[in-house]
One Martini backbone bead per residue (centre of mass of N, CA, C, O) as a GRO file, in nm:
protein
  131
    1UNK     BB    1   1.956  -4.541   3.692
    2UNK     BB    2   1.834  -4.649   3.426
    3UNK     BB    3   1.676  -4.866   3.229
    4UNK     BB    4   1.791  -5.082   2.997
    5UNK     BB    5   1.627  -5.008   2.789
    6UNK     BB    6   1.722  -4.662   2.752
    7UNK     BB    7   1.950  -4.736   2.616
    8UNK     BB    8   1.880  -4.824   2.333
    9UNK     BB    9   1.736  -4.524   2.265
   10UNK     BB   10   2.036  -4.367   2.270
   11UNK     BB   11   2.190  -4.343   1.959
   12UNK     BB   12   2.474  -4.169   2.079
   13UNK     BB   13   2.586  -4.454   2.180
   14UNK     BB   14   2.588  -4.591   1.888
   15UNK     BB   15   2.687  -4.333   1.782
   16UNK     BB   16   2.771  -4.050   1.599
   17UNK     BB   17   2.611  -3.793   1.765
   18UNK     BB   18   2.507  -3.484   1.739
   19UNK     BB   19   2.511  -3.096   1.761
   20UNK     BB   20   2.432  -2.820   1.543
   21UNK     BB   21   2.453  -2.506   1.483
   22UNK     BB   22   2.263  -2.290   1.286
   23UNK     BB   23   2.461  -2.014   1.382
   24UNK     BB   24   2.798  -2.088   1.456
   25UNK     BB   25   2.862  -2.429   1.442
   26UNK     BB   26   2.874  -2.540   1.710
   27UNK     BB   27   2.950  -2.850   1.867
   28UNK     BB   28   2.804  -3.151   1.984
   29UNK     BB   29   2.945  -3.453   2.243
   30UNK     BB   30   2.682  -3.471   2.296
   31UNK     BB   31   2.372  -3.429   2.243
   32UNK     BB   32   2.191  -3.139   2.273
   33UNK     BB   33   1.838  -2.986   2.367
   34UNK     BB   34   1.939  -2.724   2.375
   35UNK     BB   35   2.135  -2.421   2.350
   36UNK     BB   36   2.345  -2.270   2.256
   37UNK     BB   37   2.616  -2.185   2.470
   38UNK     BB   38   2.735  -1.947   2.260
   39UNK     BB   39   2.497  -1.791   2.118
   40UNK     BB   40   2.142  -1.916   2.123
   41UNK     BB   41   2.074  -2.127   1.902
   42UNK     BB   42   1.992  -2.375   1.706
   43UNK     BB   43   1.959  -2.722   1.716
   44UNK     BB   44   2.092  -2.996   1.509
   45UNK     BB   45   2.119  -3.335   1.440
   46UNK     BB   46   2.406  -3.489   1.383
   47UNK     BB   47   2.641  -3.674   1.212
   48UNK     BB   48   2.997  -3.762   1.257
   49UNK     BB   49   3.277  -3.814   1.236
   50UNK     BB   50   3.479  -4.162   1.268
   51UNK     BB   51   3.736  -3.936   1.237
   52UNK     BB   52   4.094  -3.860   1.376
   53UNK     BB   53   4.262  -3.690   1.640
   54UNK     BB   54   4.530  -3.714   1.898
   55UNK     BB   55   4.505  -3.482   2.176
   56UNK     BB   56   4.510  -3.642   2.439
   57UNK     BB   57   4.605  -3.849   2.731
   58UNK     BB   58   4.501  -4.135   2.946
   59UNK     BB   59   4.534  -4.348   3.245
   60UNK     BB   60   4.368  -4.604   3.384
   61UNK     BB   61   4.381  -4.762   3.739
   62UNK     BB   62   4.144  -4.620   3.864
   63UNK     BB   63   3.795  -4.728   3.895
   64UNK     BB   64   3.524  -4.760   3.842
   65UNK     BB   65   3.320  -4.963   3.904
   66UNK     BB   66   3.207  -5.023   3.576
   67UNK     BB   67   3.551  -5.042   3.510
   68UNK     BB   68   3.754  -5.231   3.718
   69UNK     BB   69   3.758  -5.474   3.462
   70UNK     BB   70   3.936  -5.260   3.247
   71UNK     BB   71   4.197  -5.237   3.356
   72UNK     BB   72   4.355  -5.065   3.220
   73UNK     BB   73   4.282  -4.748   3.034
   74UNK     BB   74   4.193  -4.551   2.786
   75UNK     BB   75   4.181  -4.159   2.781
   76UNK     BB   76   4.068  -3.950   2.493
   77UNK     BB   77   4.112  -3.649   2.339
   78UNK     BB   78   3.940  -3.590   2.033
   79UNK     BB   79   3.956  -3.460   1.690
   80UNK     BB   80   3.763  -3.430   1.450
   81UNK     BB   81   3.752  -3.399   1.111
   82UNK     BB   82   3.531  -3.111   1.192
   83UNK     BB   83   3.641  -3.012   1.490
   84UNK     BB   84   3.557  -3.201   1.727
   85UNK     BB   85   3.541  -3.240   2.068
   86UNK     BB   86   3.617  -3.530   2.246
   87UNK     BB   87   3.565  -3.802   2.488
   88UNK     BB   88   3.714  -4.137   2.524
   89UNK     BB   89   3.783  -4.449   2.447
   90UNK     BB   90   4.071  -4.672   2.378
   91UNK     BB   91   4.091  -4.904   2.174
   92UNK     BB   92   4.350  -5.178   2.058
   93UNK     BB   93   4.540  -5.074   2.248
   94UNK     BB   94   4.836  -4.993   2.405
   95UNK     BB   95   4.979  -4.769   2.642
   96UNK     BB   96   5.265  -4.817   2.438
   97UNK     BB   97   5.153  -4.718   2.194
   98UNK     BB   98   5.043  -4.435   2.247
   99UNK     BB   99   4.997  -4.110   2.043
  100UNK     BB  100   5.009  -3.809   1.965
  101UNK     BB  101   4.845  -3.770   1.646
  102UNK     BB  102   4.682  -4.025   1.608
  103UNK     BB  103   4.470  -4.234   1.403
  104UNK     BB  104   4.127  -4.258   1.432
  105UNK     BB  105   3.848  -4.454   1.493
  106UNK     BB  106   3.561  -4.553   1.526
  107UNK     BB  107   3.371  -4.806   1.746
  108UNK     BB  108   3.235  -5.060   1.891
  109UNK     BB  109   3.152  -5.128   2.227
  110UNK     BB  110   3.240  -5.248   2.512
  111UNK     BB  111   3.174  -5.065   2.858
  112UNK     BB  112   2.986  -5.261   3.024
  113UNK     BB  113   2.841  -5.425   3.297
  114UNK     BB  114   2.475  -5.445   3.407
  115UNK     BB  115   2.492  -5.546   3.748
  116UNK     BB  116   2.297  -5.876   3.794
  117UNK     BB  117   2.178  -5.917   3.515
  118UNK     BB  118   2.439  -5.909   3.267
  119UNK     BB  119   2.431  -5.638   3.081
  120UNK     BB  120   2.561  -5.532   2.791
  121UNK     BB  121   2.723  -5.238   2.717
  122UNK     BB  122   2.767  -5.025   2.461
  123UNK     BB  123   2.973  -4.824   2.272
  124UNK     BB  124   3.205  -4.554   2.178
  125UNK     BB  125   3.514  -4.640   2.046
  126UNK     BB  126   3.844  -4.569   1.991
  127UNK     BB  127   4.083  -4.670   1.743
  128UNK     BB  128   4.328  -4.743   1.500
  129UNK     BB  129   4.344  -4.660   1.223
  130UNK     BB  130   4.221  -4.845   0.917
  131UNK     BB  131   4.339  -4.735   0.607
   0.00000   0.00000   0.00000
C-alpha cells in the first residue's frame, strides 16, 4: 500500500480525469500512462465529463477489508456523457432505489479510513444527478 502523502498526488483519485488516444480516440479511467490497447497511439490527459447514466450495478454485502463498514454499497458500471465507461461506487441512493438507465453526476466522497493512523481517504462516487 502507497504511503498516504502518495494518495493526495494523484488528481484522477479526486477528478474524472482520463487519457485520451489522439489515434483513434478511445478513452481510459483511470489513465493511463502508455500507449493505447486498441491502437498503439499516444495518449494525452483529458478531464471526463462529470455526469452519465447507469447501465448496470451490484449490490455488495460481503466487503473487503478497507469498505467492511461500508455495507452494502452499490457498484455500478455507468457510461459518461462521452461515451466512457468506467466502474464506481454509488452514493446518496439506497439499494431498492437504484435503477438502470438512472443519471449520474460525479461527487467527491469518503472511500474509507486508512489504517491506524485514522487518515480517510476521498475519491469519486456517483450519486442521482441533482437538476
Amino acid at each position: 500500500m502507497p504511503e498516504i502523502t502518495e494518495w493526495r498526488d494523484r488528481i484522477w483519485r479526486y477528478r474524472l480525469i482520463g487519457s485520451r488516444c489522439g489515434g483513434c480516440g478511445s478513452t481510459y479511467y483511470p489513465p493511463r500512462n502508455s500507449r493505447c490497447l486498441k491502437c498503439g497511439g499516444d495518449l494525452e490527459e483529458v478531464e471526463l465529463p462529470r455526469r452519465g447514466k447507469l447501465l448496470s450495478y451490484t449490490v455488495v454485502y460481503q466487503a473487503p477489508t478497507l469498505y467492511k463498514y461500508s455495507t452494502p454499497y452499490i457498484v455500478g458500471y455507468i457510461e459518461l456523457l462521452d461515451g466512457t465507461r468506467l466502474f464506481a461506487m454509488l452514493t446518496d441512493v439506497e439499494p431498492d432505489e437504484v435503477r438502470v438507465g438512472m443519471e449520474l453526476e460525479a461527487t467527491l466522497r469518503k472511500l474509507y479510513t486508512y489504517g491506524e493512523s485514522g487518515h480517510i481517504v476521498y475519491g469519486v462516487k456517483f450519486r442521482p444527478a441533482v437538476g
